[in-house]
C-alpha positions in Angstrom: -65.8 35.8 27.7 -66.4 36.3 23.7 -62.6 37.8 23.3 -61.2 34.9 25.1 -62.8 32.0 23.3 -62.6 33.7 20.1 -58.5 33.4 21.1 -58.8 30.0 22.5 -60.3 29.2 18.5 -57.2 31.0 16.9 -54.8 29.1 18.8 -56.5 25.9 18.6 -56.5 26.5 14.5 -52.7 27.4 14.6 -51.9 24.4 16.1 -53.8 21.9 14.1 -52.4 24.0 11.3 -48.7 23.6 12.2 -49.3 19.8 12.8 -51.0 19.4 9.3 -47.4 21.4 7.9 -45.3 18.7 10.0 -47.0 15.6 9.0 -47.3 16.7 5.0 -43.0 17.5 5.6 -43.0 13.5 7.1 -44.7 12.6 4.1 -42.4 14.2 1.5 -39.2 13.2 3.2 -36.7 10.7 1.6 -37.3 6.7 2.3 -34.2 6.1 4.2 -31.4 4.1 2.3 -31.3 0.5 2.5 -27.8 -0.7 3.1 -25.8 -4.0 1.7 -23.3 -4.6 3.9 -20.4 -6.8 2.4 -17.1 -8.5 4.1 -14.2 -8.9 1.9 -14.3 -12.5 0.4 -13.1 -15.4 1.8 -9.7 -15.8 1.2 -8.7 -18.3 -1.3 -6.9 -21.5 -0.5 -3.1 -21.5 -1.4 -3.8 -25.5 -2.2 -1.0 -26.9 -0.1 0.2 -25.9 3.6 3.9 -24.2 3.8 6.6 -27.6 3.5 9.6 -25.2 4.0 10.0 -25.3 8.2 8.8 -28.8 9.6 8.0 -26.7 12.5 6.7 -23.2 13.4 8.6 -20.6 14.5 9.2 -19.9 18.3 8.3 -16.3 17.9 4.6 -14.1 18.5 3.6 -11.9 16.5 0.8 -8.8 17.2 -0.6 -7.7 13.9 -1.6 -3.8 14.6 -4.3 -1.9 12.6 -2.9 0.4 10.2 -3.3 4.1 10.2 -4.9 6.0 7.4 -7.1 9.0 6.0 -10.5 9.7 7.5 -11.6 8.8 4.3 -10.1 5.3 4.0 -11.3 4.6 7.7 -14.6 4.4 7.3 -17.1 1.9 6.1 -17.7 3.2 2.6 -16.5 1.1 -0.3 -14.5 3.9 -2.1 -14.2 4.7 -5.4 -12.2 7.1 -7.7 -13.9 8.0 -10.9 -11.5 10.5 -12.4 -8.6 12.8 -11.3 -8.8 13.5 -7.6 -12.2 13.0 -7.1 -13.1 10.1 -4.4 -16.9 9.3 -4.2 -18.2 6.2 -2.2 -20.4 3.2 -3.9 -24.2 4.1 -2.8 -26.2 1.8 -0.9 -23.2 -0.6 -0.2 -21.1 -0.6 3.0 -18.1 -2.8 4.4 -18.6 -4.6 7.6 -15.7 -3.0 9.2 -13.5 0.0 8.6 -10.6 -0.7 5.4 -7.9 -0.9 8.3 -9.5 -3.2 9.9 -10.8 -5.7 7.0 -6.9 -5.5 6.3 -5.7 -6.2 9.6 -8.2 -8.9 10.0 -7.2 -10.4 6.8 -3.4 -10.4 7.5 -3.9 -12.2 11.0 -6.3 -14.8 9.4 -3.3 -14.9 6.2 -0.8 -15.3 9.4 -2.7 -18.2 11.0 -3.6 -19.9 8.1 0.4 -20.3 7.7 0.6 -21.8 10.7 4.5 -21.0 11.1 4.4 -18.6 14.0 3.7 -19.7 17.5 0.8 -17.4 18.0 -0.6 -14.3 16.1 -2.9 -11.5 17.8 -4.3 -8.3 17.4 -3.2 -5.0 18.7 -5.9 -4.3 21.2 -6.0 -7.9 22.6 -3.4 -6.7 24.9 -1.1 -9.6 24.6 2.8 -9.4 24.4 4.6 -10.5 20.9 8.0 -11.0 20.2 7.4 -8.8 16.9 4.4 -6.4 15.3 3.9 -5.8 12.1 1.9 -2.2 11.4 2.2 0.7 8.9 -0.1 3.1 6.8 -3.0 2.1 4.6 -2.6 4.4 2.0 -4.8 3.4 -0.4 -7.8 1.0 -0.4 -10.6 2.4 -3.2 -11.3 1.2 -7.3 -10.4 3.9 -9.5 -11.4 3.9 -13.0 -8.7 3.8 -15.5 -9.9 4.4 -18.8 -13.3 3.8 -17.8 -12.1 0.2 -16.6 -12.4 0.1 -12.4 -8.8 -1.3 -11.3 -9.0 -1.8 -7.0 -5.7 -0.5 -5.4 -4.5 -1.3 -2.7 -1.3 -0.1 -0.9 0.5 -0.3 2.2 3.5 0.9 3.9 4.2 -1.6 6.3 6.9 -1.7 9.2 8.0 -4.8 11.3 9.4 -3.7 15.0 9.9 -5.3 18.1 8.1 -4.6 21.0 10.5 -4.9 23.8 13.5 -2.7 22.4 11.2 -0.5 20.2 13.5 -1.1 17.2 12.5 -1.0 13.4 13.5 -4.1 12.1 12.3 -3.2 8.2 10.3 -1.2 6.7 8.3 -1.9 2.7 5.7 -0.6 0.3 3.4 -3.0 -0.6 1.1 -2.2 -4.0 -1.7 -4.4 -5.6 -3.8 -3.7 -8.0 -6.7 -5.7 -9.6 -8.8 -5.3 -12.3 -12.7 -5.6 -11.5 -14.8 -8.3 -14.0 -17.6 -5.6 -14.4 -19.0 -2.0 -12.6 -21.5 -3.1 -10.2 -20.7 -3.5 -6.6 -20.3 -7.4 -6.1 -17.6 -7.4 -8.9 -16.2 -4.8 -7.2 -16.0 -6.8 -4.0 -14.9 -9.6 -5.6 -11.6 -7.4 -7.1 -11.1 -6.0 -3.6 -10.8 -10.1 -1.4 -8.5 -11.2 -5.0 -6.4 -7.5 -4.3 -6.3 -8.4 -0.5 -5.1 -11.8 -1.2 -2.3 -10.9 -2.9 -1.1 -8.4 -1.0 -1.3 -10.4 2.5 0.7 -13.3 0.4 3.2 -10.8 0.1 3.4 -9.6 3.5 3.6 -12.7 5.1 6.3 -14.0 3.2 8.3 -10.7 4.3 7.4 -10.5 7.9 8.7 -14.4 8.7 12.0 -13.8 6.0 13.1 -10.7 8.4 11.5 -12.0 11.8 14.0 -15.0 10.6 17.2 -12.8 10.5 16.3 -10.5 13.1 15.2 -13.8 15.3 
């Protein structure tokens, strides 16, 4: 009876000594990081609506998320500080993955132009008389002389559904300089980059949609 409570004792003082080893390895471990998560801006206003067609076009157009790296799709806001290094801003995030802020943004550019019949997204499952997709190739800030400059470039492709056919094919490049290093200013560069580019897309899809339509 003495042997057996004497082992009872020993495993009763292991265990409260493991659970004293757990809860002092809780107490030491890192508070987890609080996240800001941004959209890109709103997109500015061009001031007037489009005066060239008194009507919109009788065509559809599906707007399809662009491939990319596992790097660029992903929420982190990227950054290149030198050479071929890519890092990721801490404690910031985007609200969606890059290829999808930049499909979003180029359906809401689209819309906003009001000169196509109707403008969807590629897994809304509706027909279009056109799509416009491609490859996000790059969507990070990299510093350039210790300035941070957002880049942003696309290789975009307008096809038509129903025969499968390429109708063209362009690189699109931006890049922006950021007022300042933290990561609103940052933000900021990337919805003014964004803008600029999605001007520039739009204005390429409906000039081939045109001569292809």
């Amino acid at each position: 009876m003495t042997v057996s409570v004497s082992r009872a004792k020993i495993v009763c003082s292991a265990w409260l000594f493991t659970t004293v080893l757990m809860l002092s390895a809780c107490s030491i471990l890192p508070k987890q990081e609080t996240l800001i998560v941004y959209q890109l801006p709103a997109m500015a206003s061009s001031g007037q609506a489009e005066t060239t067609r008194p009507h919109a076009l009788p065509w559809s157009l599906r707007v399809a998320t662009p491939y990319s790296s596992q790097a660029i799709d992903s929420e982190r806001i990227l950054v290149v500080p030198q050479g071929s290094q890519i890092s990721a801003y801490s404690g910031v995030r985007w609200s969606d993955p890059a290829p999808v802020l930049m499909r979003n943004r180029l359906v809401s550019a689209f819309r906003a132009n009001g000169l196509l019949s109707s403008v969807s997204i590629d897994n809304s499952g509706v027909d279009a008389d056109f799509e416009l997709g491609g490859d996000l190739v790059a969507f990070q800030s990299v510093y350039e002389d210790g300035v941070p400059i957002v880049h942003i470039h696309y290789e975009a492709s307008l096809t038509q559904p129903d025969s499968n056919r390429i109708i063209a094919t362009r690189r699109f490049e931006v890049a922006e300089p950021v007022h300042g290093k933290e990561a609103p200013e940052v933000v900021e560069a990337f919805g003014r980059a964004a803008d600029r580019l999605v001007a520039d897309m739009v204005k390429w899809t409906l000039q081939h949609a045109t001569s292809a339509g």
